[in-house]
N, C-alpha and C positions, 0 to 999 in steps of 0.2 A: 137639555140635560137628558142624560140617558136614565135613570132611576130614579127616586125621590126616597128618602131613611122614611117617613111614615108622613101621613097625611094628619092635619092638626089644623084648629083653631088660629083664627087670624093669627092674631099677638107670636105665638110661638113658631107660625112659619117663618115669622121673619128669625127665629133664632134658625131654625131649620138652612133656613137660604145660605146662612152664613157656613155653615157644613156643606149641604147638598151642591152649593154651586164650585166647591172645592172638590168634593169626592166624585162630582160624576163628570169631571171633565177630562175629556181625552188625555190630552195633554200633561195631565198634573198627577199622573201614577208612576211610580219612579220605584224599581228594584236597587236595591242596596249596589248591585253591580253598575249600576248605568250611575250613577252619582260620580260626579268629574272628581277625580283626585286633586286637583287643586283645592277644590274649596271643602273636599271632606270633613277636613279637622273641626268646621264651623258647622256641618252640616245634624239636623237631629230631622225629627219630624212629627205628625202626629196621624191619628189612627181615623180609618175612612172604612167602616164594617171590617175591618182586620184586616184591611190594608194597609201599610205605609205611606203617609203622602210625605215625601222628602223639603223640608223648607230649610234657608241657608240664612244664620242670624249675621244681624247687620251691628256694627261696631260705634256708629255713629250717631242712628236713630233712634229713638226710643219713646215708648207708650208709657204713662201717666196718668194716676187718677191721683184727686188729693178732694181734699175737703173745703168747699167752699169758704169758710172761714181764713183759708191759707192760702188765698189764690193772689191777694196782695202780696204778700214774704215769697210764695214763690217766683213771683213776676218780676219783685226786686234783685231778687238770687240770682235769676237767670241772667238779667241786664247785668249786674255787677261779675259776672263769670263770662258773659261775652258767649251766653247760648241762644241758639233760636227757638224762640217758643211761639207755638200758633197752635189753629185749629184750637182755644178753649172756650169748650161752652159747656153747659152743666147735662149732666146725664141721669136717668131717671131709677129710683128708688128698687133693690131686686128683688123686694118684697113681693112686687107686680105677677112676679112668676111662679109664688110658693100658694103651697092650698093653704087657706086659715086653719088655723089650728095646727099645720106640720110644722110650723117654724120655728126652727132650729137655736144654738145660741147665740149666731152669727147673723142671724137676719136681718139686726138693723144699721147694723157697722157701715153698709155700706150706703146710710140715707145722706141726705144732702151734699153730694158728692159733684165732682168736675174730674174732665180730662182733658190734655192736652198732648203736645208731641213735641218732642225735645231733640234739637239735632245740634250735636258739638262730641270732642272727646268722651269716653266713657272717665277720662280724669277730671275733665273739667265738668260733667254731669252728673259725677257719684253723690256728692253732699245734698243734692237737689232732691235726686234720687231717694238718697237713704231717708228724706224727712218726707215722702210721699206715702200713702194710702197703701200704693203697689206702682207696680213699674215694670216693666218686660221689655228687651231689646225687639225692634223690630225686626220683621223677618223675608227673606221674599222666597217664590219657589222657585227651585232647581227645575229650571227647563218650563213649559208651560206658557204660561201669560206673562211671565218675567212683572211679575206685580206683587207688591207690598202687602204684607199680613201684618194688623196687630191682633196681641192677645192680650182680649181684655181681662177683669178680674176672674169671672167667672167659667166655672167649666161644669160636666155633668157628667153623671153615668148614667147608667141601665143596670137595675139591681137583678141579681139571679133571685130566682123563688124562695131561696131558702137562706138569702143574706139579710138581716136585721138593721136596724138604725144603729141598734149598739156598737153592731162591730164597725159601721160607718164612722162614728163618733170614736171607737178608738184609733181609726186609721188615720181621721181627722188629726184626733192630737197629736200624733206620734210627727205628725209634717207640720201642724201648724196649719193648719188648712178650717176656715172657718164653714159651718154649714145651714144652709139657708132652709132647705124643708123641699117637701115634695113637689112636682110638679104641676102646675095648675090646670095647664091648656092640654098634657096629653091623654089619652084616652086607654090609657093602660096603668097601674100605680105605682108602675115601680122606675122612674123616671126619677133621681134625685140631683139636687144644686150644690153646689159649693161655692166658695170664692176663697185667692190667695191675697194676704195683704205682702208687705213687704218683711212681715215674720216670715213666712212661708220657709218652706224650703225649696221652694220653684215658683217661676210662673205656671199660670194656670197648661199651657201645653204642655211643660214638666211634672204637674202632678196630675194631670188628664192622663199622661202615659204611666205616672210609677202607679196610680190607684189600679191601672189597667192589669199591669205587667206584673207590680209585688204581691195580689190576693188571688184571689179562684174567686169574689164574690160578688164579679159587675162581669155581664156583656159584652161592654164596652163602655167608653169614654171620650169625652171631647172638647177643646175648651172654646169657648165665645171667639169669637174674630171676626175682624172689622178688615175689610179689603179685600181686591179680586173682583168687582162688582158686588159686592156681599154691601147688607145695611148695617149699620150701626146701633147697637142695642144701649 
């Protein structure tokens, strides 16, 4: 790796990896003009220190979290819809990441929770879909390691000096974006969490970019992702 975003406490480099091993890799920086017109219209991406990393959504695959209590009804759904379901096992509580005392209204929505991964039409995987947690098509990059991105629930900013929880909390509501609290492991305070359920008005890459792009009042942003050599949070 050519760089590394900031040096941090065990627990959170692994959040780290899953950015740093994306944004510093040769290969995977992609100008607006070098993006293949073929697959444009599907093409978005997300933010590597104000860089564009170009990734191209896939129509067939898709990420899933749901609530352990649901993992029967889903497992039956998917059999009777004729989807493939694998990869589920349970993923851990994102309270893990927040300082006591910051957390948010959202902080515990996402306890006792499961993920999976779901391959079939997006017709035949939408009802499945709509009665999960959150859900994001899978993604992979334009050009690079030709390798699979999911975006899991959660994504972050970097608050400016002079941005509030308030105005976080109003930008929150305005998308449906739930909010978990400060960060625990970095060493600076203005590091804050979020998660998209499937109220949302995006996966978490989609509103990692509009928190970025609609205020003046984050650094930056970026949501969780699992692939590319990257760990699993």
């Amino acid at each position: 790796m050519k760089k590394v975003i900031k040096n941090h406490l065990a627990s959170m480099v692994v959040l780290l990896c899953v950015c740093t091993l994306l944004y510093t890799t040769s290969g995977c920086r992609h100008s607006e003009e070098n993006v293949p017109p073929e697959v444009k219209s599907d093409t978005t991406y997300f933010y590597a220190e104000d860089e564009k990393v170009y990734v191209v959504k896939m129509h067939v695959k898709f990420y899933m979290e749901f609530y352990a209590d649901d993992e029967q009804r889903i497992t039956d759904e998917c059999a009777r819809r004729g989807i493939l379901l694998y990869n589920v096992y349970s993923k851990s509580d994102l309270t893990r990441f927040v300082v006591e005392g910051t957390e948010g209204p959202g902080a515990h929505i996402f306890d006792n929770r499961m993920m999976g991964y779901l391959e079939g039409s997006y017709e035949q995987c939408t009802d499945v879909l709509s009665s999960a947690l959150y859900w994001s098509p899978v993604y992979y990059l334009v050009d690079g390691e030709s390798c699979e991105l999911r975006m899991t629930t959660m994504f972050t900013v970097i608050l400016k000096t002079s941005t509030t929880v308030q105005q976080i909390a109003e930008l929150a509501e305005k998308n449906a974006v739930e909010m978990l609290g400060f960060d625990k492991y970095d060493d600076t305070p203005n590091w804050y969490h979020l998660a998209c359920t499937h109220r949302s008005k995006g996966n978490s890459l989609e509103m990692a970019n509009l928190f970025y792009e609609s205020s003046d009042l984050f650094e930056t942003a970026w949501p969780t992702m699992i692939g590319c050599g990257t760990i699993n949070l």
